[in-house]
C-alpha positions as CSV (number, residue, x, y, z in Angstrom):
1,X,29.8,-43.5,-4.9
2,X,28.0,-41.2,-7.2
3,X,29.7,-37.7,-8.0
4,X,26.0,-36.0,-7.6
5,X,24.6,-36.7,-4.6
6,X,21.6,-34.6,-4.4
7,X,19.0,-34.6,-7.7
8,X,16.2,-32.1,-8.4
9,X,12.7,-33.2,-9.7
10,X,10.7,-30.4,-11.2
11,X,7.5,-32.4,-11.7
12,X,7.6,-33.0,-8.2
13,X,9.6,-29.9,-7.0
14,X,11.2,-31.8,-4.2
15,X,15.0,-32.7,-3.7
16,X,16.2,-36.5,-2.8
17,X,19.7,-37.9,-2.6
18,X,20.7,-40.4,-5.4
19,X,20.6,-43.3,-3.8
20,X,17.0,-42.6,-3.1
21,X,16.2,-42.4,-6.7
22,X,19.0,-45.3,-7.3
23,X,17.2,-47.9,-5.2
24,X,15.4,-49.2,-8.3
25,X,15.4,-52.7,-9.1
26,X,18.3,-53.3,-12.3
27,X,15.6,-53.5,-15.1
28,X,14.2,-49.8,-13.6
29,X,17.9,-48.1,-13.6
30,X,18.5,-49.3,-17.5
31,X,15.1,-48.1,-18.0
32,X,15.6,-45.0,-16.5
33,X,19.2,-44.7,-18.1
34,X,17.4,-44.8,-21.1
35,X,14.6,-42.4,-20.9
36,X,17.0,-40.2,-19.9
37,X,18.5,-39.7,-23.0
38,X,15.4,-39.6,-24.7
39,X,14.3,-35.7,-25.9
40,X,11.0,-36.8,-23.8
41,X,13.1,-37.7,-20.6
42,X,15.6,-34.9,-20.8
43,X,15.5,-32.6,-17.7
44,X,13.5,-35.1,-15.8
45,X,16.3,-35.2,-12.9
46,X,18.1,-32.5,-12.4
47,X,21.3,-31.7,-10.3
48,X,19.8,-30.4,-6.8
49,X,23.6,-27.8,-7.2
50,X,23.3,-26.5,-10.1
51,X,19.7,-27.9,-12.0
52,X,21.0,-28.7,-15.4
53,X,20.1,-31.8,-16.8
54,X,21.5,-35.0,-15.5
55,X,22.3,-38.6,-17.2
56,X,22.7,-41.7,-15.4
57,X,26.0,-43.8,-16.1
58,X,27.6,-46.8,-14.9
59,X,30.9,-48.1,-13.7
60,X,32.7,-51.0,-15.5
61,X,31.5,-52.6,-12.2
62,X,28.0,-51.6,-13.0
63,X,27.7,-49.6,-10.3
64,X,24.8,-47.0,-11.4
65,X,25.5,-43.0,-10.6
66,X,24.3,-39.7,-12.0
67,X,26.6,-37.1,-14.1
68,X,26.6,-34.0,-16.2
69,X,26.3,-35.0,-19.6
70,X,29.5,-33.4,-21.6
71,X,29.5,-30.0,-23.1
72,X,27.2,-29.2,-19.9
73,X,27.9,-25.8,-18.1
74,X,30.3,-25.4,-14.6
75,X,29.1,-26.5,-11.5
76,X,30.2,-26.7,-7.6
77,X,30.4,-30.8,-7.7
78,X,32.6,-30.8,-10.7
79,X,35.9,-31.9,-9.9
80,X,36.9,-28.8,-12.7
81,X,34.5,-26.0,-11.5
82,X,35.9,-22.5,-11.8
83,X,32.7,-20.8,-10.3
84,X,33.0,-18.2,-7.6
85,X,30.1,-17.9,-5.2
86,X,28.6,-15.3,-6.4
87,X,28.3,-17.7,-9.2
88,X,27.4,-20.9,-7.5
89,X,24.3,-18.7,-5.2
90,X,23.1,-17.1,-9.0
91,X,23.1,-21.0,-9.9
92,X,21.2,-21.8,-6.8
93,X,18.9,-19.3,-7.3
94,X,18.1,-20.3,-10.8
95,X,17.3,-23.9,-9.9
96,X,14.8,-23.0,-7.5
97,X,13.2,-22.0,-10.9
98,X,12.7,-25.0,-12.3
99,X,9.8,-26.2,-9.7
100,X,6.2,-26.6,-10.9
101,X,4.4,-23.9,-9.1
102,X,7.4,-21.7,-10.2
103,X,6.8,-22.8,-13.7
104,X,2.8,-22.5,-13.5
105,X,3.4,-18.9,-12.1
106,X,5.6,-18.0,-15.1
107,X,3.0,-18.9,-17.2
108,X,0.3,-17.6,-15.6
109,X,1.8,-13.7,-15.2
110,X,3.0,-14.1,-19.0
111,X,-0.4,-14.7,-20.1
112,X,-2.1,-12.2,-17.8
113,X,0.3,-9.4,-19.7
114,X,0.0,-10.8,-23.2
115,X,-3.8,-9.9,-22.8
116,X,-2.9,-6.0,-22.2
117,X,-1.7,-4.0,-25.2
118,X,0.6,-1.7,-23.2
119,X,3.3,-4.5,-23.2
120,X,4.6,-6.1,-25.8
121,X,7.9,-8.6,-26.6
122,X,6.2,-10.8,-23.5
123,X,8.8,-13.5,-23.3
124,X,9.7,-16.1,-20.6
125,X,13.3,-17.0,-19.7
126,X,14.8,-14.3,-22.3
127,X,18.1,-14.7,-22.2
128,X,20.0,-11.2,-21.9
129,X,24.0,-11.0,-22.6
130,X,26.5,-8.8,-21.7
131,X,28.8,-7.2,-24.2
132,X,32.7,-8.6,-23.7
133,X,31.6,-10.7,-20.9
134,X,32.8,-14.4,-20.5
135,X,32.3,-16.7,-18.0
136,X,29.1,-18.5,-16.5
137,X,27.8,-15.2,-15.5
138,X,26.0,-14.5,-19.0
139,X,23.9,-17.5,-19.2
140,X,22.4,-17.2,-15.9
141,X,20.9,-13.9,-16.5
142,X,17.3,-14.9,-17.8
143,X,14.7,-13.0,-15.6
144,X,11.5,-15.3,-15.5
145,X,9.1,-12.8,-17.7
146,X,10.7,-9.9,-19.7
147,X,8.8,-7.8,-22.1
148,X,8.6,-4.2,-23.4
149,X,6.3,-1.2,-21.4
150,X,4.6,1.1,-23.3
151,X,4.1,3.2,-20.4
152,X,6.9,3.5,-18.9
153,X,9.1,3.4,-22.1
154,X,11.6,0.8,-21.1
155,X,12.1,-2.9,-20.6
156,X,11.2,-4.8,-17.5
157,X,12.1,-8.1,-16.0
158,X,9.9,-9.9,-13.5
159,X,12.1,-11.6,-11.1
160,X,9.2,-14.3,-9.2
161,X,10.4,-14.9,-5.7
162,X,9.0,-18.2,-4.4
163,X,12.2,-19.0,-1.4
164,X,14.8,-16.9,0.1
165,X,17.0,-15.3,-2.3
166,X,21.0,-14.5,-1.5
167,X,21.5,-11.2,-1.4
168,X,24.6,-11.0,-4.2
169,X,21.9,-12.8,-6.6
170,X,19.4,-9.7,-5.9
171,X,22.6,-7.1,-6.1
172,X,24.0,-8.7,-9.2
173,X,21.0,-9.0,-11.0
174,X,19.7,-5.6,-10.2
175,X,23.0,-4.0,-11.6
176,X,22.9,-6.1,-14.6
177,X,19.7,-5.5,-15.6
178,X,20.2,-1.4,-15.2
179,X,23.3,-1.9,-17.4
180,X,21.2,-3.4,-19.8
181,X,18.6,-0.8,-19.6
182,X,15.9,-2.4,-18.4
183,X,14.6,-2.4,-14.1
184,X,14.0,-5.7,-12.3
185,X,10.5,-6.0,-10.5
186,X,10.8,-8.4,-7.7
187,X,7.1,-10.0,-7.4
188,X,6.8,-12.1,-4.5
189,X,4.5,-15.3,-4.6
190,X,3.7,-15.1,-1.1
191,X,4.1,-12.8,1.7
192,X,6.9,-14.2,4.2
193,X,8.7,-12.6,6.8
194,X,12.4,-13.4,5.6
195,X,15.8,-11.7,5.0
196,X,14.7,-11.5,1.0
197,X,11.7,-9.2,2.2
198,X,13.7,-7.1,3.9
199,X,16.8,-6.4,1.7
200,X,14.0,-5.9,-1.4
201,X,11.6,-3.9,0.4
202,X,14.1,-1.6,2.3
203,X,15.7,-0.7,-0.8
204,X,12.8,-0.5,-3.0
205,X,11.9,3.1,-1.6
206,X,9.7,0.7,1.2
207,X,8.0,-0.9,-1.6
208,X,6.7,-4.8,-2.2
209,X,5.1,-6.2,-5.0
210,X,3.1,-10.0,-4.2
211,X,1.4,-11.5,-6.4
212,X,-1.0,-13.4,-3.9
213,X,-3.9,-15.9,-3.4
214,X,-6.1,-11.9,-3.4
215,X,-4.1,-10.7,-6.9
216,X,-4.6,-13.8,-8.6
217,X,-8.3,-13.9,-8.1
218,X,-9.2,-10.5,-9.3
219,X,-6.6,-11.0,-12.2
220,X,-8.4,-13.8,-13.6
221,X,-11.9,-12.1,-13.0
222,X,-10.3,-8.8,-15.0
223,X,-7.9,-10.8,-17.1
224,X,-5.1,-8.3,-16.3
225,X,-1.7,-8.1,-13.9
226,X,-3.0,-6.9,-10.5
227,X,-0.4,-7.6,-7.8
228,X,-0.4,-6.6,-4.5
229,X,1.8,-3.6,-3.1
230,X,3.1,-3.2,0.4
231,X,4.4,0.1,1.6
232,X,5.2,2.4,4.5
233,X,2.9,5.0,5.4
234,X,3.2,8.1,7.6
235,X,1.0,10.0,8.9
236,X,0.7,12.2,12.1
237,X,-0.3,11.6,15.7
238,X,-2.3,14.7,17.1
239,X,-2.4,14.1,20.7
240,X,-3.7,17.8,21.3
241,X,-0.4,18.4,23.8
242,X,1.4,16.9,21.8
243,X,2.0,15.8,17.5
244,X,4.7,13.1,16.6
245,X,4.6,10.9,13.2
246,X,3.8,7.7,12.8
247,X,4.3,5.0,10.3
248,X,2.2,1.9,9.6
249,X,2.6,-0.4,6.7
250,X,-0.4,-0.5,4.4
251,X,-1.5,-2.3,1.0
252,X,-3.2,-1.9,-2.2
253,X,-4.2,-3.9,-5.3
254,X,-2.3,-2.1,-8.2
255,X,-1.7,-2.7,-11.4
256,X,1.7,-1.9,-13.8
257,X,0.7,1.2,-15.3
258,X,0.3,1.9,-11.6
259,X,4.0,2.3,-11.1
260,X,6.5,4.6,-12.1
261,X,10.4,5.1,-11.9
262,X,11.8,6.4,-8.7
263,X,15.9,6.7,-9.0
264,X,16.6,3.0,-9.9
265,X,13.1,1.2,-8.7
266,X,9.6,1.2,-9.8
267,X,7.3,2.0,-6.9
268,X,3.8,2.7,-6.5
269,X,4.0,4.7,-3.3
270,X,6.6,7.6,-2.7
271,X,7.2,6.7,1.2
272,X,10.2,9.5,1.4
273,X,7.9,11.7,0.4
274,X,5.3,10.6,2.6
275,X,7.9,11.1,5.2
276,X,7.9,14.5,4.3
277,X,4.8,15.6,4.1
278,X,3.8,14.1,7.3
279,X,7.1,15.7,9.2
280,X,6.1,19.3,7.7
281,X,2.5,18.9,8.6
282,X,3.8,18.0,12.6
283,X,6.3,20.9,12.1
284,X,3.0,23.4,11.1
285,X,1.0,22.6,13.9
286,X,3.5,22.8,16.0
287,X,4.0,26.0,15.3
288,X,0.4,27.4,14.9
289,X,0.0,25.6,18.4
290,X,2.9,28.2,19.8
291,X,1.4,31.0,18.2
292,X,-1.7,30.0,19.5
293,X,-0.2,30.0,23.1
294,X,1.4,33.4,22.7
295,X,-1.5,34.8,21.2
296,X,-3.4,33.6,24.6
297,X,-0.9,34.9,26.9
298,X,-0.8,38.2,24.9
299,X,-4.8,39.0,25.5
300,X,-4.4,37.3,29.1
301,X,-1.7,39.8,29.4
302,X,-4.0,43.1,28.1
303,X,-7.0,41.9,30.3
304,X,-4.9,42.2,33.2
305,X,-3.6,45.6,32.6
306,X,-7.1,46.8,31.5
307,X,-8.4,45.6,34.6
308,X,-6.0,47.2,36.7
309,X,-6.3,50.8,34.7
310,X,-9.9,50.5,35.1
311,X,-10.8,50.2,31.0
312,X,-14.3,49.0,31.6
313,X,-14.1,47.9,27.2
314,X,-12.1,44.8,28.7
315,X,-13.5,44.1,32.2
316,X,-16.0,42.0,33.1
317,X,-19.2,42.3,34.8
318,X,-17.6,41.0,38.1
319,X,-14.7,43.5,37.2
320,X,-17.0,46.5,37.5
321,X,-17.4,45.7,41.0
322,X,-13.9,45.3,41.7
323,X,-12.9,48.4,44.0
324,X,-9.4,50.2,42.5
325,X,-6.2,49.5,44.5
326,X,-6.0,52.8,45.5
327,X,-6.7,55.1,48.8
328,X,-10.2,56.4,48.5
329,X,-10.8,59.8,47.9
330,X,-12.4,60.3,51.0
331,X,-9.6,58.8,52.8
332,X,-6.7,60.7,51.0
333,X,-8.6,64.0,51.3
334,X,-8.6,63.4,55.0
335,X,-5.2,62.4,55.1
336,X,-4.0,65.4,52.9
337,X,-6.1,67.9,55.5
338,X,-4.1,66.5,58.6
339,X,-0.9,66.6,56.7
340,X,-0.2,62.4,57.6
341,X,2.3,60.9,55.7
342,X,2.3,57.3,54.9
343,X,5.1,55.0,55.0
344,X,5.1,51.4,54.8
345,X,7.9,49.2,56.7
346,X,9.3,48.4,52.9
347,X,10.5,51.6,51.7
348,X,7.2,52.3,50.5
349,X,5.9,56.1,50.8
350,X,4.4,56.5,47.5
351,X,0.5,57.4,48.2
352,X,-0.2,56.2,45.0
353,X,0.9,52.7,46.0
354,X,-1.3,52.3,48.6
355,X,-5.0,50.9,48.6
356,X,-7.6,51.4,51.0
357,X,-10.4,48.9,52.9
358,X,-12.7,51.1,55.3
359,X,-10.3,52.6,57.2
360,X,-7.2,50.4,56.7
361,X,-4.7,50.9,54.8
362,X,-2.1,48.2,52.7
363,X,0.6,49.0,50.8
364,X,0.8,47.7,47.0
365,X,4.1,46.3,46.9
366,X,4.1,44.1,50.1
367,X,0.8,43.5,51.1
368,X,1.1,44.8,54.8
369,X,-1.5,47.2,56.8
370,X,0.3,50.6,57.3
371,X,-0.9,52.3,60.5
372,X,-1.6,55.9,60.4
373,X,-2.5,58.5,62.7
């Protein structure tokens, strides 16, 4: 039984199990046992675990299986692995590298910066090692492109995401790459609703970087990086009664020397700050709107009481025909002369809170007719 049972091809970028590949007539396995070892042939199959380079051996039976060649790094199906799996997912992770479009992407991006003079030290696969650090660790950290930015005065890795990506592979390699002092872009290669969108773009500041089918058009018309940014965007909702924010995600084709360095992570758009703005804005009208309100009630409030003292600078034309709530002269002269005093069923015996209608009288403060004499 072979000790590898799944192999990688990265001309094909597809996964079989060995026997699959081992169901070759004799004369194709010493063939392929050969070619193998051949500087041509080496890398051709590669373990599906770990995706280092595999040879193909034989049992004194001549039974025909696939093994890591000696000297070869740790890995999971080794009887003698020492890998944690924060290890084995980083190994994972780089073998999903290996694949054709991965490699054609890697190529692609690398060429699209070499032809901008901002960047410069364009490498792919740099390897970057840690000071006093043993182990597997150090030879797994090789972003895909790594090169210098003018702009931004610092060292940048493009990390291409093609599949899902664990999330201790996106932590580790984040921290690494700060303690190296360079930043990690994560560019995306298409757009996909996954658990590696989410734990990138919730804490990137609500930003995402994919470099699609759109970016690598007008790339290759402009012969420069263009990628495409996703973000969060708020805004507010001015329902007239009543203002709330709102967030919609948007997108825009940007470029590198679009970006710049918020706390750990390059961004293009500042969504706290979006926040913000958009929460002060809805806290402003808010508050103009209750001024506004009082400021109403206010003049309401002097137009009444102009009305009622008779300032004809705040009544209206059907105010001027209004009669006073008052006795009428005429009345109150008459009632004065005959010495009648007027008392409502209320308390009420204040003249001057009585009003008059021909020969009734009301009183103010109820509303009821007060008969007189």
């Amino acid at each position: 039984m072979s000790t590898v049972s799944k192999v990688f091809l990265p001309d094909e970028g597809k996964s079989y199990t060995s026997n699959e590949v081992l169901s070759l007539d004799e004369a194709g396995l010493f063939k392929l046992r050969r070619f193998l070892r051949e500087p041509e042939g080496l890398g051709s199959i590669l373990c599906a675990t770990c995706f280092q380079p595999l040879i193909l051996v034989g049992t004194p039976s001549q039974k025909h299986h696939f093994k890591h060649p000696i000297g070869s790094e740790d890995c999971p199906v080794k009887s003698t692995t020492s890998l944690t799996d924060i290890e084995l997912h980083a190994i994972s992770y780089n073998g999903i590298k290996e694949s054709k479009k991965h490699k054609d992407y890697k190529a692609t991006i690398s060429n699209l910066l070499k032809s901008e003079v901002e960047y410069e030290n364009i490498q792919v696969e740099q390897t970057y090692r840690e000071q006093f650090q043993t182990g597997l660790a150090k030879t797994w950290r090789r972003p895909d492109i790594s090169f210098y930015s003018k702009t931004h005065n610092m060292d940048i890795a493009i990390e291409l995401v093609l599949e899902q990506v664990p999330l201790d592979v996106i932590v580790a390699r984040d921290r690494f790459f700060k303690e190296q002092g360079a930043t990690v872009l994560w560019l995306f290669l298409q757009d996909k609703n996954n658990f590696t969108r989410k734990d990138i773009f919730y804490n990137s500041n609500e930003n995402l970087f994919v470099f699609d089918l759109e970016s690598k058009i007008t790339s290759q018309d402009q012969n420069k990086l263009f990628f495409k940014c996703f973000y969060t965007h708020y805004e507010i909702d001015d329902l007239g009664f009543q203002v709330q924010v709102v967030n919609s995600e948007q997108s825009k084709l940007v470029r590198l020397n679009d970006l710049h360095f918020n706390e750990s992570n390059l961004i293009y758009f500042d969504v706290q700050q979006s926040e913000t703005d958009a929460k002060n804005e809805a806290d402003q009208i808010y508050k103009q709107r209750q001024q506004e309100n009082a400021d109403y009630r206010k003049r309401l409030d002097e137009k009444r009481k102009s009305r009622l003292s008779g300032n004809s600078s705040y009544a209206s034309v059907a105010d001027k025909y209004i009669q006073p709530r008052i006795i009428q002269p005429g009345l109150m002269s008459e009632l004065k002369a005959k010495g009648i005093q007027i008392k409502c069923a209320c308390g009420n015996d204040d003249l001057t809170k009585f009003r008059s209608k021909a020969c009734f009288v009301y009183c103010n403060l109820c509303g009821s007719e007060v008969g007189y004499d």
